[in-house]
Chimera marker file (.cmm) of the C-alpha trace (Angstrom):
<marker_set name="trace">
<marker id="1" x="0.000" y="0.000" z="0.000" r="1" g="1" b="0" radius="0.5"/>
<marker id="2" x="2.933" y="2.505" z="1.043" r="1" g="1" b="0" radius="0.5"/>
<marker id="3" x="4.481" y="1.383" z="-2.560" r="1" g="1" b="0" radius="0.5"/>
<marker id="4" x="1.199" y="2.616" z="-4.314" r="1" g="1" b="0" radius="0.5"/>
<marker id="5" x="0.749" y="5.670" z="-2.629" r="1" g="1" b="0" radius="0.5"/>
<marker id="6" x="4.741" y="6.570" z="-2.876" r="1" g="1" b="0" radius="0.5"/>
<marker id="7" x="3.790" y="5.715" z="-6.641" r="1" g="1" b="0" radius="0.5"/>
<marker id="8" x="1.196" y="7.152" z="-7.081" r="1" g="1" b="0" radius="0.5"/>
<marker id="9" x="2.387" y="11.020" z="-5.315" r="1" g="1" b="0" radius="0.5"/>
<marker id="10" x="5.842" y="9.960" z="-7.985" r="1" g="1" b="0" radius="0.5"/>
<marker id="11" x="3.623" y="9.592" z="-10.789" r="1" g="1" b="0" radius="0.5"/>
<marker id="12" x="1.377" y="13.119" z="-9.868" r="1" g="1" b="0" radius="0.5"/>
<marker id="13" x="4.815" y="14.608" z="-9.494" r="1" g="1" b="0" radius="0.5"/>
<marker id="14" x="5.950" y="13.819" z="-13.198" r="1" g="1" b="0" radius="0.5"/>
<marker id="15" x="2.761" y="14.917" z="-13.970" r="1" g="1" b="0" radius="0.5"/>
<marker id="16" x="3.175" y="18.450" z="-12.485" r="1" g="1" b="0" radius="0.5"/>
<marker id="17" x="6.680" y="18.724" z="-14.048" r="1" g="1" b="0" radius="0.5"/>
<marker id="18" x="4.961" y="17.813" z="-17.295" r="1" g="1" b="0" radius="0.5"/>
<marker id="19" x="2.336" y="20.492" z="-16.656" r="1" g="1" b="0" radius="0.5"/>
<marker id="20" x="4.985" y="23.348" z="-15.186" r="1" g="1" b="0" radius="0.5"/>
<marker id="21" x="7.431" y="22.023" z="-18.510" r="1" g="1" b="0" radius="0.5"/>
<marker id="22" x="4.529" y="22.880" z="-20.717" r="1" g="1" b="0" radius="0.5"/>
<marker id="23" x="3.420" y="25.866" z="-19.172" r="1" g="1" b="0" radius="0.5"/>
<marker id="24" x="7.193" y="27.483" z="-19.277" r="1" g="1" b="0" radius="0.5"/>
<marker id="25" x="7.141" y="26.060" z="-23.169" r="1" g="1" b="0" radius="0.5"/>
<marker id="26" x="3.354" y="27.680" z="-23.707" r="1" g="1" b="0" radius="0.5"/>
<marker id="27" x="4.374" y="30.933" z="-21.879" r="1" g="1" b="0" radius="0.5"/>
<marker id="28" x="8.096" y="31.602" z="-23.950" r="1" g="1" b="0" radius="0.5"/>
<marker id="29" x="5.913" y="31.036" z="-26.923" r="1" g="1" b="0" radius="0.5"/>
<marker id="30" x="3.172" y="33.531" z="-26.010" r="1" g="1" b="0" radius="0.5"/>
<marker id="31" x="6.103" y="35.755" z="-25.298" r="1" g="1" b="0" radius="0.5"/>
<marker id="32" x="7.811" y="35.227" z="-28.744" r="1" g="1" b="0" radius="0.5"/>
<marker id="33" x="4.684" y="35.566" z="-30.526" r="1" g="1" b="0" radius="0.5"/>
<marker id="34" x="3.720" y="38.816" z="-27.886" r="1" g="1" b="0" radius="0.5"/>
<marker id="35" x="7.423" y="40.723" z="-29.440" r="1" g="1" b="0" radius="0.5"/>
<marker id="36" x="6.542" y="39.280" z="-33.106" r="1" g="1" b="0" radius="0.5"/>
<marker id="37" x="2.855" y="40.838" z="-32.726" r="1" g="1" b="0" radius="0.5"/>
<marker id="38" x="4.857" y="44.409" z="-30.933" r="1" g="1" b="0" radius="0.5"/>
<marker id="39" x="7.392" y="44.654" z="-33.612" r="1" g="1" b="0" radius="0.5"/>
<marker id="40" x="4.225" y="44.422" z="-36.367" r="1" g="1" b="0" radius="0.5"/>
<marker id="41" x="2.271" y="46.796" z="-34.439" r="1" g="1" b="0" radius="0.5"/>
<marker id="42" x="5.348" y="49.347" z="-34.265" r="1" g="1" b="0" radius="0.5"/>
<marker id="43" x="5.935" y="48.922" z="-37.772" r="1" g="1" b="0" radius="0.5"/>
<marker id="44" x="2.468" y="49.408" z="-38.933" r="1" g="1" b="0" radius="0.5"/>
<marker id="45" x="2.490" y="52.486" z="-36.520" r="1" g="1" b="0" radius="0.5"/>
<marker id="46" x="5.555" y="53.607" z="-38.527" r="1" g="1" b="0" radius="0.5"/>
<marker id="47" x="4.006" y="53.389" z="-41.715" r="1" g="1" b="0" radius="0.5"/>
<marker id="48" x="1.089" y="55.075" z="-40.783" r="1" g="1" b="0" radius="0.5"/>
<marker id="49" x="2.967" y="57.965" z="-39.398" r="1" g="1" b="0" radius="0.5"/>
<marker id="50" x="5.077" y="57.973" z="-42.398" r="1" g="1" b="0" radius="0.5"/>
<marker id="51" x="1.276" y="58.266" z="-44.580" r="1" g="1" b="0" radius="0.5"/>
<marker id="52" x="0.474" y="60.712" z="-42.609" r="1" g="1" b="0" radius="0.5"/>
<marker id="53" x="3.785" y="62.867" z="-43.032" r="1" g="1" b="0" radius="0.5"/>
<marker id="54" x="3.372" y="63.023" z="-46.609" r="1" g="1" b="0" radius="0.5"/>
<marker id="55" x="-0.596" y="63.566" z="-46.785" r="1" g="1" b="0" radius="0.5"/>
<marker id="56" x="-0.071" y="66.579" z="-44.246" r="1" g="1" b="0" radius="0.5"/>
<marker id="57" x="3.090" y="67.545" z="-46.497" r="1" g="1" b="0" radius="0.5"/>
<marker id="58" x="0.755" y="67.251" z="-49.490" r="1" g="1" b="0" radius="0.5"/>
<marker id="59" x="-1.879" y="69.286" z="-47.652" r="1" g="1" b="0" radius="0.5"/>
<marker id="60" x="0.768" y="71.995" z="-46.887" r="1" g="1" b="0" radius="0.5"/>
<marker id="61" x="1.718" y="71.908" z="-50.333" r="1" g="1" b="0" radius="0.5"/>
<marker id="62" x="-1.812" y="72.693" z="-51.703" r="1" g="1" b="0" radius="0.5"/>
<marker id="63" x="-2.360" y="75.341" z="-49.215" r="1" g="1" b="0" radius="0.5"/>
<marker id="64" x="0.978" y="76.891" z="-50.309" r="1" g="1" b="0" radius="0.5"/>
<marker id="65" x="0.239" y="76.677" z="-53.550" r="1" g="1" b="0" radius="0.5"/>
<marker id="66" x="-3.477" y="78.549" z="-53.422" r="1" g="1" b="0" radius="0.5"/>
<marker id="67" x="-2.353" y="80.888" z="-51.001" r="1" g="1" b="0" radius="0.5"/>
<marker id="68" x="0.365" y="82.108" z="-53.775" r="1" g="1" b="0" radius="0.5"/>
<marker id="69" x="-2.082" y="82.052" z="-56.629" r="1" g="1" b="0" radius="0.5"/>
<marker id="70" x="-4.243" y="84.122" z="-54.223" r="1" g="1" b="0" radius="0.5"/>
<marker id="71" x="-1.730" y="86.280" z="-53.553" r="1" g="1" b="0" radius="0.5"/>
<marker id="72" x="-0.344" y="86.258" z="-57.136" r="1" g="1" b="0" radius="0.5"/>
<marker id="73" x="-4.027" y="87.428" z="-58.302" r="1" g="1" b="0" radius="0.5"/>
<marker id="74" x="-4.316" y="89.919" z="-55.003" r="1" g="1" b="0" radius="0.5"/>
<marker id="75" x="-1.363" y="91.659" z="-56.752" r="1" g="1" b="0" radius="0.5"/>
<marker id="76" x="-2.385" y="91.804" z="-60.437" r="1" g="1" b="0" radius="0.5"/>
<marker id="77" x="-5.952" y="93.293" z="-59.698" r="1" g="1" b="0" radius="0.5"/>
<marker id="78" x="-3.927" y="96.017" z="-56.887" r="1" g="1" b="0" radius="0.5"/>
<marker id="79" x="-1.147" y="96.159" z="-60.014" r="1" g="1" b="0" radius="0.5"/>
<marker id="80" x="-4.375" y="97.460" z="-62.748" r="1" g="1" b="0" radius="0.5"/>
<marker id="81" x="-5.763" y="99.464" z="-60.153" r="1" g="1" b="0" radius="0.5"/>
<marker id="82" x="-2.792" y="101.346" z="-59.543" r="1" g="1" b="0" radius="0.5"/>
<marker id="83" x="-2.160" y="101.680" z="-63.367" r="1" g="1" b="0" radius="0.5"/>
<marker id="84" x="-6.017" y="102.717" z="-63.519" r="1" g="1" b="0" radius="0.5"/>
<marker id="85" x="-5.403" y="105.674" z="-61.039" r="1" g="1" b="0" radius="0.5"/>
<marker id="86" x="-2.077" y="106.379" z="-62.686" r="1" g="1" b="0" radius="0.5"/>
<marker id="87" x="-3.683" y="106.514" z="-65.878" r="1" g="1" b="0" radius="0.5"/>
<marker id="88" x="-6.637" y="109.000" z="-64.394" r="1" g="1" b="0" radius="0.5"/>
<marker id="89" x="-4.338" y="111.321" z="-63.168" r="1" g="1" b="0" radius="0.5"/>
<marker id="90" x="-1.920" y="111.529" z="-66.165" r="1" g="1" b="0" radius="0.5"/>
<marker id="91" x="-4.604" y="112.585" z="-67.733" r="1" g="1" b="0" radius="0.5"/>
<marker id="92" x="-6.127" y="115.085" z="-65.352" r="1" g="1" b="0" radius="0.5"/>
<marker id="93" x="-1.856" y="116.388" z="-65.454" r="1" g="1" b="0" radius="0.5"/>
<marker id="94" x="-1.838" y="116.983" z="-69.110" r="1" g="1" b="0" radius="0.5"/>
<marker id="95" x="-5.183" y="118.722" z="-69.172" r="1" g="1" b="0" radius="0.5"/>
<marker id="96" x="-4.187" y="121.120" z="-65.943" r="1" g="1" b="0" radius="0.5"/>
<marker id="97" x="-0.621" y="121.724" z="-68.184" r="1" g="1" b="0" radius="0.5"/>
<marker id="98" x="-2.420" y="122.250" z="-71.361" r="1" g="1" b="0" radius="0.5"/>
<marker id="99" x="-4.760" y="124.960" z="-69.298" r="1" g="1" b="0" radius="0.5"/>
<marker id="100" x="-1.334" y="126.365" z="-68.016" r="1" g="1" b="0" radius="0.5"/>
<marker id="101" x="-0.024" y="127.070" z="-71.078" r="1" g="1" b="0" radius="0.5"/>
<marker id="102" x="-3.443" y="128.326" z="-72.571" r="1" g="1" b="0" radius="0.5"/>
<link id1="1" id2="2" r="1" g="1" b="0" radius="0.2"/>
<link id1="2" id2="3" r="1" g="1" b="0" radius="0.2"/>
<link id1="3" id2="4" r="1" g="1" b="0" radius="0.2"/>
<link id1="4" id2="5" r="1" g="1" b="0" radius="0.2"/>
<link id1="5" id2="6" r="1" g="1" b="0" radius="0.2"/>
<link id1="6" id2="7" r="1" g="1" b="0" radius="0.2"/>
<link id1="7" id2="8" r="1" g="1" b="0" radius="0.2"/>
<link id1="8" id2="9" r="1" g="1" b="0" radius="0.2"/>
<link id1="9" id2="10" r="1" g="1" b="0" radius="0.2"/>
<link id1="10" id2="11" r="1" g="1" b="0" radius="0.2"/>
<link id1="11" id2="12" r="1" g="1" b="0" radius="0.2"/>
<link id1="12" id2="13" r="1" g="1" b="0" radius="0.2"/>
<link id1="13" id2="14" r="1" g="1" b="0" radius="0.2"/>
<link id1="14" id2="15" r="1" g="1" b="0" radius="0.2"/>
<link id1="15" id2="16" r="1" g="1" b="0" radius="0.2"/>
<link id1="16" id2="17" r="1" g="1" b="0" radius="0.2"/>
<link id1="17" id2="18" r="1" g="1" b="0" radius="0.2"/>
<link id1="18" id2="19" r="1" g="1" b="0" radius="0.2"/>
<link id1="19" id2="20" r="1" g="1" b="0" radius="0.2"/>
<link id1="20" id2="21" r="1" g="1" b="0" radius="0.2"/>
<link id1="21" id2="22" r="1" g="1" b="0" radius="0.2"/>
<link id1="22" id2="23" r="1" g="1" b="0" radius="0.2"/>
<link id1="23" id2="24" r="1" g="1" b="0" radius="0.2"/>
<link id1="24" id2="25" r="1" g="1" b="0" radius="0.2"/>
<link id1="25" id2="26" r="1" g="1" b="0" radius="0.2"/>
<link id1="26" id2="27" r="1" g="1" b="0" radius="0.2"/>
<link id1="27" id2="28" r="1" g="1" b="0" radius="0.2"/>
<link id1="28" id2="29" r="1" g="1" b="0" radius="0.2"/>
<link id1="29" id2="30" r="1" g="1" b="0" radius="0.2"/>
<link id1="30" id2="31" r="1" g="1" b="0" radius="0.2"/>
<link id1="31" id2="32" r="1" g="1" b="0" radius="0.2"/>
<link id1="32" id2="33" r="1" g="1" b="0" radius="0.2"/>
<link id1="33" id2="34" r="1" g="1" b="0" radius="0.2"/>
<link id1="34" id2="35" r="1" g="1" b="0" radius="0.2"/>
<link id1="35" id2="36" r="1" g="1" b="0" radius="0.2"/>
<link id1="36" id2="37" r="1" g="1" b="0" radius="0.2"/>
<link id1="37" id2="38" r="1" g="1" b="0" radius="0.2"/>
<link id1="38" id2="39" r="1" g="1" b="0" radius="0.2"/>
<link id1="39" id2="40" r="1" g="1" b="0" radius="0.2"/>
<link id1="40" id2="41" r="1" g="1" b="0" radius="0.2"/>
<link id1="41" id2="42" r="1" g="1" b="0" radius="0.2"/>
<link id1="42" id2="43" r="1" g="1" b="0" radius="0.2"/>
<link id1="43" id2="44" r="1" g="1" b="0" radius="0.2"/>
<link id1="44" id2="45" r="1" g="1" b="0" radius="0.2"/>
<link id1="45" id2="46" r="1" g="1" b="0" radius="0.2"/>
<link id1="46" id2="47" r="1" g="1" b="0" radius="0.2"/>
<link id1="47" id2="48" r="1" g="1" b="0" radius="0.2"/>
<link id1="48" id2="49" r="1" g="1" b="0" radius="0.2"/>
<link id1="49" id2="50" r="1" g="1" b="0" radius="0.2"/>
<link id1="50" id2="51" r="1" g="1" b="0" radius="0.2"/>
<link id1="51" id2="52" r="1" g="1" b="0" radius="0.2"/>
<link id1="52" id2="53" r="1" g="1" b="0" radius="0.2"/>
<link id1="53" id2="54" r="1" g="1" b="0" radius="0.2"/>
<link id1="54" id2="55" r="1" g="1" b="0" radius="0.2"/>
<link id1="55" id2="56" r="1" g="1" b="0" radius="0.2"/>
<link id1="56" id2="57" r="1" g="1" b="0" radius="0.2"/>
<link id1="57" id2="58" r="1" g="1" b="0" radius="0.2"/>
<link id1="58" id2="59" r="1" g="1" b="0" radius="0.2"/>
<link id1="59" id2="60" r="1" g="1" b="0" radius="0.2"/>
<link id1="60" id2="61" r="1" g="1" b="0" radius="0.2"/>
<link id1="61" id2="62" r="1" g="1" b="0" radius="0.2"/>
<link id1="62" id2="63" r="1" g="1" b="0" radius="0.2"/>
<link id1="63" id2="64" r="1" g="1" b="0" radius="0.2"/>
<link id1="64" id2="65" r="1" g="1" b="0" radius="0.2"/>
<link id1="65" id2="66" r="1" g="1" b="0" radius="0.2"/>
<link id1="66" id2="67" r="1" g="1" b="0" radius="0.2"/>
<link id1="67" id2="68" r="1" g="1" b="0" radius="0.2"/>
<link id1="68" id2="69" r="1" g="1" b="0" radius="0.2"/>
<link id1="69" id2="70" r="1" g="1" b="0" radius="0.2"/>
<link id1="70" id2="71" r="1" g="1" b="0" radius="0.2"/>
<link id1="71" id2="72" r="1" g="1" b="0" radius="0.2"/>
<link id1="72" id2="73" r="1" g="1" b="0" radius="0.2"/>
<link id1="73" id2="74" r="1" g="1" b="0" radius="0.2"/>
<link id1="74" id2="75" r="1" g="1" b="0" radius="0.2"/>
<link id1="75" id2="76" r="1" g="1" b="0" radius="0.2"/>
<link id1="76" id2="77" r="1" g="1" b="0" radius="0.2"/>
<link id1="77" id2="78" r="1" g="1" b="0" radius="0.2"/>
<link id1="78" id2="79" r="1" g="1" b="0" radius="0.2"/>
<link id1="79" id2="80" r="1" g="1" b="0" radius="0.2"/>
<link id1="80" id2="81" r="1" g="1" b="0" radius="0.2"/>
<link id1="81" id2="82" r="1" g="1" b="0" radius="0.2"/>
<link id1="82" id2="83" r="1" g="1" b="0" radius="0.2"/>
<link id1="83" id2="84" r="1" g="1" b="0" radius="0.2"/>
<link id1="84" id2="85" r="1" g="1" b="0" radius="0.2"/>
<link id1="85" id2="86" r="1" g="1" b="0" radius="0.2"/>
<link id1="86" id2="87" r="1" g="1" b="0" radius="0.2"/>
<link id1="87" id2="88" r="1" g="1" b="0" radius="0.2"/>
<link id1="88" id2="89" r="1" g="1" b="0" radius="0.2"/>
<link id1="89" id2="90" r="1" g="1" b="0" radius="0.2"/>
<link id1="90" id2="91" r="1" g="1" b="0" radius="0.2"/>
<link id1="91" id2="92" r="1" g="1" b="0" radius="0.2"/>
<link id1="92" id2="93" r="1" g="1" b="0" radius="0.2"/>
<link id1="93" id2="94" r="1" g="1" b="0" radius="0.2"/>
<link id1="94" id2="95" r="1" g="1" b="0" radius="0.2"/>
<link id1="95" id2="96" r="1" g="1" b="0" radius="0.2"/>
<link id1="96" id2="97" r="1" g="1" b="0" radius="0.2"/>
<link id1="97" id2="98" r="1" g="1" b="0" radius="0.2"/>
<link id1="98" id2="99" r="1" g="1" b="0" radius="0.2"/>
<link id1="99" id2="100" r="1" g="1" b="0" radius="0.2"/>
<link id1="100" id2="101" r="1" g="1" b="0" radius="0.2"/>
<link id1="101" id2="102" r="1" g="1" b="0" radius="0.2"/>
</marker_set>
C-alpha cells in the first residue's frame, strides 16, 4: 500500500513537471509571438505615421500653392488698379498743363 501511494504522489509529481514544462514552453511562446505581434504593431504604426507625413506635407503643399495664386491674383488686380489711377491722373496732369499754357 505505502508502494502505491509513494507511486502514485511519484507519478502526480511527473505529472506536475509535465504540466509546469509545458506551461514554461506555452508561456516563452506567447512571449515570442507577444514581441513578433509588438514589432508588427510598431511597424504598422511607422508606416502610418510615415502616410500621414506626406498627406499633411501634401496638404501643406496645396495650401501653399493657393495661397500664392491668391496672392499672385491679389497683386495683379492692386497692379491694374494702380495703373487705372495712374492713368486717371496723367490725364487730369496733361489737361491742368495744357490749361497752363493756354
Amino acid at each position: 500500500m505505502l508502494q502505491e501511494t509513494m507511486q502514485t504522489v511519484q507519478d502526480a509529481e511527473a505529472k506536475a513537471d509535465g504540466i509546469i514544462k509545458k506551461a514554461r514552453e506555452d508561456g516563452a511562446d506567447m512571449v515570442a509571438q507577444a514581441k513578433v505581434r509588438a514589432e508588427e504593431i510598431l511597424r504598422q504604426a511607422g508606416d502610418a505615421s510615415r502616410s500621414d507625413l506626406k498627406s499633411a506635407e501634401a496638404a501643406q503643399k496645396e495650401n501653399e500653392e493657393k495661397m500664392t495664386k491668391k496672392a499672385l491674383k491679389d497683386a495683379d488686380t492692386e497692379i491694374g488698379s494702380l495703373k487705372k489711377k495712374a492713368a486717371d491722373k496723367e490725364k487730369a496732369v496733361v489737361d491742368m498743363v495744357i490749361n497752363e499754357l493756354i
